[in-house]
Phi, psi and omega in degrees: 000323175298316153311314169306316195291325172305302155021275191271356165288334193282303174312305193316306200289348163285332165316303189281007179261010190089303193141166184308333178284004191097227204236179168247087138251160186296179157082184200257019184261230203301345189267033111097163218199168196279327199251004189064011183255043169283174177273329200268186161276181183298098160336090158333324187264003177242028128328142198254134165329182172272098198079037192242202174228151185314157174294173174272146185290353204290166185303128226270195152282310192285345163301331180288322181265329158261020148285308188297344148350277188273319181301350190276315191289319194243314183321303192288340159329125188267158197224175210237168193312338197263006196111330168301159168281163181228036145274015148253024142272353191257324151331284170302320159345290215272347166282336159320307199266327184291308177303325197258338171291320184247010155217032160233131192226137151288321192041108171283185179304306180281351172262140183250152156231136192286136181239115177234145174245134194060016193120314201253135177266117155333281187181179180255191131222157199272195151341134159120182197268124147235148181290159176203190172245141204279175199302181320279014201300308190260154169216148164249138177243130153325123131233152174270111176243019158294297181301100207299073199288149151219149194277124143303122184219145307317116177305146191052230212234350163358192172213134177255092176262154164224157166249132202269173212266337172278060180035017203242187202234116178254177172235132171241144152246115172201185236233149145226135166244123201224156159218186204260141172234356152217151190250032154193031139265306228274284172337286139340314193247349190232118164294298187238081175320282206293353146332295144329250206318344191294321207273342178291316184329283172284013170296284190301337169261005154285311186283327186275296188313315177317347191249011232222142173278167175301306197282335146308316186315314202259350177237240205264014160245082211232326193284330184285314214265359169251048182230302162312306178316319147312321198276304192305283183318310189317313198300328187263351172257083137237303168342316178285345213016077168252021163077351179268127180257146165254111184297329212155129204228115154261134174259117179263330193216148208209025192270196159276199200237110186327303163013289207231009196279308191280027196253302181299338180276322162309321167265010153287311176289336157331300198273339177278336160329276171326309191291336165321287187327301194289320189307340181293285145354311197271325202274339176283347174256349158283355187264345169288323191273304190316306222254317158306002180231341165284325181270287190315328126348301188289331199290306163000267198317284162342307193279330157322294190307281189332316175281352225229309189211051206322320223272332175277326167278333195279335174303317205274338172277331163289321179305330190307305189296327180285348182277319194285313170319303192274025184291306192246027184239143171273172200255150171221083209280140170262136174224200193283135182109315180221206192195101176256138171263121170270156188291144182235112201249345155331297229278326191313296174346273149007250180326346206265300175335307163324292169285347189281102203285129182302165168309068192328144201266337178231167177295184174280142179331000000 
């Protein structure tokens, strides 16, 4: 600072001398005379030509222009009660604000800042107030590396086709969710990250479908092929070292190809038919075995009894079973000696209805 100032003190003052050559005032001193018998030197420009007659002493053009000069440079200057000039205080001002703008950096939480000097990377800096050498030595870039970003594949309404591992073709629509996990790979190692990623994305769910049946895709194994689909990116951008985590990869859609689209929902509904069916099936033969492990249980319990005492149990099974037979028959007890017919009034009911002559349909002759 002390150099600028001598500096620009040196300048004024060849300004205020007139120019190197002194001033255009009269007489022998520093502004130099026609005949050269000055102390200073010989003006060049107040020469008289060769055989002409000498110039007027009066002030020159170039004396006229570095009046004009000085006055641009010093005249206008605001200056202080005593008289002094004050830009090199207003100097030290703008070198003060040039220091505290470029080399105090804030950092948020969510933030890292890459710190390069001449070009070249430095270091990162963390969270917290940190110092650098001011612009243009140092530059810092702010990244967020919190903020949770996310890719559309396909962007707008396309068709995403892919082939599945059973020769057959779906259209996917799906999500990448990503944020930066060092911020001078993600800065550094990659010209265009979302690119990247758009094309690794679709690198890793082409190789994972592929692998893969039509009806895992489009049904409950979607939850598998975006799980692979996360692992398979990350490996390849660490491959990059681009500094990027994958958050997460959703398959929002999932279809056949429009083509073919209503043919395949006629064999969707089929097969949800069929899984109707079967599912019906399973459940009327757990309701035959719960009840066949329930009487085969009782049979148990019985057959217990039946050893403990056979002649009274083979007795209580026969009542049961003639009770359940003759439940709805008519009956005839027989007893020793003779053979009495129970009334049986079901069956006479019966018979009467029989024998009874329908109605004649019309009245008398």
């Amino acid at each position: 600072m002390t150099k600028i100032t001598r500096w620009f003190a040196q300048v004024g003052a060849a300004m205020n001398t007139g120019g190197p050559w002194g001033g255009g005032s009269d007489g022998g001193g520093t502004g130099g005379g026609d005949d050269g018998g000055g102390k200073g030197p010989r003006n060049p420009w107040n020469q008289p030509p060769p055989g002409g007659r000498p110039r007027g002493r009066g002030p020159t053009a170039l004396d006229e222009l570095l009046r004009r000069g000085r006055e641009g440079f010093g005249g206008g200057m605001p200056q202080s009660p005593g008289g002094r000039q004050l830009w090199p205080i207003l100097a030290i001002l703008f070198v003060i604000i040039w220091i505290a703008l470029t080399s105090v950096h804030r950092i948020g939480p969510q933030e890292r800042g890459v710190l390069t000097r001449l070009g070249s990377y430095v270091s990162t800096m963390t969270p917290g107030i940190s110092f650098s050498l001011p612009a243009p030595f140092d530059s810092v870039q702010v990244v967020d590396v919190e903020e949770i970003r996310t890719i559309d594949i396909p962007t707008g309404t396309g068709e995403k086709l892919v082939l599945t591992g059973d020769q057959n073709i779906v259209d996917l629509a799906y999500s990448v969710r990503w944020n930066i996990r060092r911020a001078d790979f993600y800065k550094f190692e990659l010209a265009n990250p979302e690119e990247t990623i758009r094309e690794v994305a679709e690198s890793a769910m082409r190789s994972v479908v592929a692998t893969v049946s039509l009806n895992d895709t489009i049904g409950s194994g979607r939850t598998e092929i975006e799980q692979r689909v996360q692992q398979r990116m990350q490996e390849i951008l660490d491959g990059y070292r681009s500094g990027i985590l994958v958050q997460g990869v959703a398959i929002k859609q999932a279809d056949p190809p429009e083509a073919v689209n209503d043919a395949f929902k006629e064999v969707s509904a089929a097969q949800q038919t069929a899984q109707t069916y079967m599912n019906e099936a399973r459940a009327y033969a757990q309701q035959l075995t719960a009840k066949a492990q329930g009487e085969a249980a009782a049979f148990d319990k019985v057959y217990s009894e039946y050893r403990l005492a056979p002649e009274v149990t083979r007795r209580r099974m026969y009542y049961e079973t003639m009770e359940e037979v003759l439940a709805n028959l008519d009956k005839t007890i027989v007893e020793t000696g003779n053979v009495t017919p129970y009334l049986a009034l079901p069956e006479i009911h019966k018979r009467t209805q029989q024998a009874t002559p329908a109605s004649p349909a019309g009245g008398g002759q």
